[in-house]
C-alpha positions in Angstrom: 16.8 5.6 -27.6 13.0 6.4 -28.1 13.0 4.5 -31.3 14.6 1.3 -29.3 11.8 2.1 -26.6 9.7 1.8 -29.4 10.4 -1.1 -31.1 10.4 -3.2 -27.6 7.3 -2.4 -26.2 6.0 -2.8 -29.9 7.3 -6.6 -29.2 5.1 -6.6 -25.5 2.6 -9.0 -27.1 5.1 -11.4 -27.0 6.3 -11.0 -23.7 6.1 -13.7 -21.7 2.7 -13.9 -19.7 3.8 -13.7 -16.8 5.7 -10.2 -17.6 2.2 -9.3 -19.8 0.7 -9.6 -16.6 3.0 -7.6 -14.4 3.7 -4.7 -17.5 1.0 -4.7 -20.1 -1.7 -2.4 -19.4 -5.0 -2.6 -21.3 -5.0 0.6 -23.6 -6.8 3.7 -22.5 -8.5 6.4 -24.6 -7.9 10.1 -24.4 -11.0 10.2 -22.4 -9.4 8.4 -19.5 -8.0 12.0 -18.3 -3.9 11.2 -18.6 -3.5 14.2 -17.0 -5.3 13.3 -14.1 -3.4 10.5 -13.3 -0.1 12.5 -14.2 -0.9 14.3 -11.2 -2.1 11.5 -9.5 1.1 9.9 -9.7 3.1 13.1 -8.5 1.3 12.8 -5.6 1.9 9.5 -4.7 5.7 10.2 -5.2 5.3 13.5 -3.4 3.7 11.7 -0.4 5.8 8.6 -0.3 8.7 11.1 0.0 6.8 12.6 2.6 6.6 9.4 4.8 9.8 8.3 4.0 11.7 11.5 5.9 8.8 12.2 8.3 7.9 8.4 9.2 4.3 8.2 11.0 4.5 11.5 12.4 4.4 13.1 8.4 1.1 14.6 7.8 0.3 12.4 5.0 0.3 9.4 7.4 -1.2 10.9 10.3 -4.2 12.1 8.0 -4.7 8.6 6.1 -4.6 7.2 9.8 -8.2 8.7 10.2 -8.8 6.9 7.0 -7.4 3.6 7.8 -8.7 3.6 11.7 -12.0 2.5 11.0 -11.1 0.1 8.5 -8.8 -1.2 11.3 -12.0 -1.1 14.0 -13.8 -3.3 11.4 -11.0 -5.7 11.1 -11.4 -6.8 14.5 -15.1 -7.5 13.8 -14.4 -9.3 10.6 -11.6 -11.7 12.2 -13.8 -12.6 15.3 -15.4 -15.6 13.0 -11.6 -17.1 13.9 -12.9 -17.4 17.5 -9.2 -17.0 18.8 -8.5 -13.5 20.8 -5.1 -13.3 19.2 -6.5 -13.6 15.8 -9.4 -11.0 16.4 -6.6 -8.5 17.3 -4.5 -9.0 14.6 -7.5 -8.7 12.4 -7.4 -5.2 12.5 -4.1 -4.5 11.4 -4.6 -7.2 9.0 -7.9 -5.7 7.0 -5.8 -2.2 6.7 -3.4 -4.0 4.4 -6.1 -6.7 2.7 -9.1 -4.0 2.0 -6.8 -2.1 -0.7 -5.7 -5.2 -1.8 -9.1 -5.9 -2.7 -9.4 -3.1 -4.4 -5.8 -3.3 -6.4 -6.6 -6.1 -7.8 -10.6 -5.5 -8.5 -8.3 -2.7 -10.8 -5.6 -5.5 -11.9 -7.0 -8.4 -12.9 -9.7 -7.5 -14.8 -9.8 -4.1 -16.2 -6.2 -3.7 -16.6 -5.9 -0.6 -15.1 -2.1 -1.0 -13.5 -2.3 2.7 -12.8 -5.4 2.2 -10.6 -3.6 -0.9 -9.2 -0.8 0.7 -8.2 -2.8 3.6 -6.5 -4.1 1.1 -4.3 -0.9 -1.4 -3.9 0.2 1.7 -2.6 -2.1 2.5 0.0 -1.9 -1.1 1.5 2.3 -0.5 2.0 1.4 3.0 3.4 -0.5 1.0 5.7 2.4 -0.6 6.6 4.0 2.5 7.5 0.8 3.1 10.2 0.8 -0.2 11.7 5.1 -0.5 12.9 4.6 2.5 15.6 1.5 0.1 17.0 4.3 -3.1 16.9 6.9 -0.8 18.3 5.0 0.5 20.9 4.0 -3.4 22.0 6.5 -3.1 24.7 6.4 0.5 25.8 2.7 1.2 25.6 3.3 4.9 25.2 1.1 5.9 22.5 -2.4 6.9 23.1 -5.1 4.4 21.9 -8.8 5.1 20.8 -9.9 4.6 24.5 -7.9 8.0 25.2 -5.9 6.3 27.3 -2.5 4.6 26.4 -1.5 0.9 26.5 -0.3 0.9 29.5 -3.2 2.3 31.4 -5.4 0.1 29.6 -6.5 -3.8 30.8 -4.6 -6.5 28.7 -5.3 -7.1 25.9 -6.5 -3.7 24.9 -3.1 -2.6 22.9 -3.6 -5.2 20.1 0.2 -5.9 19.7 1.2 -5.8 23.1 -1.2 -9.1 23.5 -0.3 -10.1 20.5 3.5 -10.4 20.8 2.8 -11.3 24.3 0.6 -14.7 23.5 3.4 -15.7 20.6 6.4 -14.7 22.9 7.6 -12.5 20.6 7.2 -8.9 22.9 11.2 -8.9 23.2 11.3 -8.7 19.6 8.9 -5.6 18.7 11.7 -3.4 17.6 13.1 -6.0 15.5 9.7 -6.7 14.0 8.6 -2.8 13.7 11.7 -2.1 11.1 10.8 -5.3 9.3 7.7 -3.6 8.6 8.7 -0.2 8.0 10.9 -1.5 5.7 8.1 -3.2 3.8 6.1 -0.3 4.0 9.1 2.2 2.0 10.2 -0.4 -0.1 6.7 -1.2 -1.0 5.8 2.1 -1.6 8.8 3.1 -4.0 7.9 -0.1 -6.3 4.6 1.3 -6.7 5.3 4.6 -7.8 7.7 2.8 -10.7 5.0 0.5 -11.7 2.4 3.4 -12.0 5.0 6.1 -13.8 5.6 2.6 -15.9 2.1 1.8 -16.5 1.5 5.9 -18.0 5.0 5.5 -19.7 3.4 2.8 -21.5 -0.1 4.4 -22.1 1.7 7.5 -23.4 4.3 6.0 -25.8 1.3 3.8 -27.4 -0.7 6.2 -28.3 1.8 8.8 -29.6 2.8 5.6 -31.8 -1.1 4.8 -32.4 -1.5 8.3 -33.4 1.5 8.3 -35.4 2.9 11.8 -34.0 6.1 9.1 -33.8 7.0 8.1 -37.2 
């Protein structure tokens, strides 16, 4: 089975490139700390199993929500240059999701380092996971915002998706919409944990062959 492994990933440099692209990470040296990113990707599992059966009340998302919050503040900042209200609003759940995109593929495209991508693929569809109790909360306006108040005792407008869902008559829908989202999140999560153990599987079995420890 190893040997089959072998002789197909041997073949990855005629892949097609749009596979190359996906599959073929660039080559790292021994000094790129494997182990590191061994644990790395443990932790990522470890998490994303974390906030699969504990959803955004699991530690792992209530502590990256400190992380992601002011990312989320400056969204609404960024997305004013729209000069619509609904747009500025959804600006901030919007920049959660594109600032590690940035950075996944500042890791991708160039470099090729599909284990650093996938790090931060990942944190965009955790982000996911911190934005659909703000969607499902559009009609309720139970949970407690920055002001320290909740949606409900706050003007309108305040609760981003309560306005937002409101303007686009979609409020009915926030359930419906929240779950779409989750599901993105999970889903989105799981692939990334496969494409990093992939990216490492790679690395690994190359250089044992490189080194010849596989003849």
């Amino acid at each position: 089975m190893l040997l089959r492994i072998l002789d197909w990933l041997s073949d990855s440099e005629e892949w097609p490139a749009w596979v190359q692209f996906f599959l073929l990470p660039k080559p790292l040296g021994r000094e790129n700390f494997f182990f590191v990113r061994v644990v790395l990707l443990l932790a990522m599992a470890f998490f994303s199993v974390q906030a699969f059966f504990g959803g955004y009340q699991s530690w792992i998302v209530l502590f990256l929500h400190n992380l992601n919050l002011p990312v989320h503040e400056t969204g609404h900042i960024v997305f004013r240059i729209f000069g619509s209200e609904v747009m500025t609003s959804l600006g901030g759940s919007l920049f959660q999701i594109i600032m590690p995109l940035v950075f996944c593929l500042a890791l991708w495209i160039k470099p090729r380092d599909l284990f650093g991508a996938s790090i931060a693929l990942w944190w965009a569809f955790e982000n996911f996971i911190d934005v659909a109790p703000y969607i499902e909360d559009a009609l309720p306006m139970k949970l407690t915002l920055i002001s320290g108040g909740t949606g409900a005792e706050a003007p309108y407008g305040f609760h981003d998706w309560n306005f937002i869902l409101s303007e686009t008559g979609y409020l009915l829908k926030c359930d419906t919409i929240a779950s779409v989202v989750y599901a993105i999140g999970y889903i989105g999560m799981a692939l990334c944990v496969l494409w990093g153990t992939w990216s490492l599987m790679y690395y690994f079995i190359y250089q044992k062959e490189d080194d010849g420890l596989l003849d």
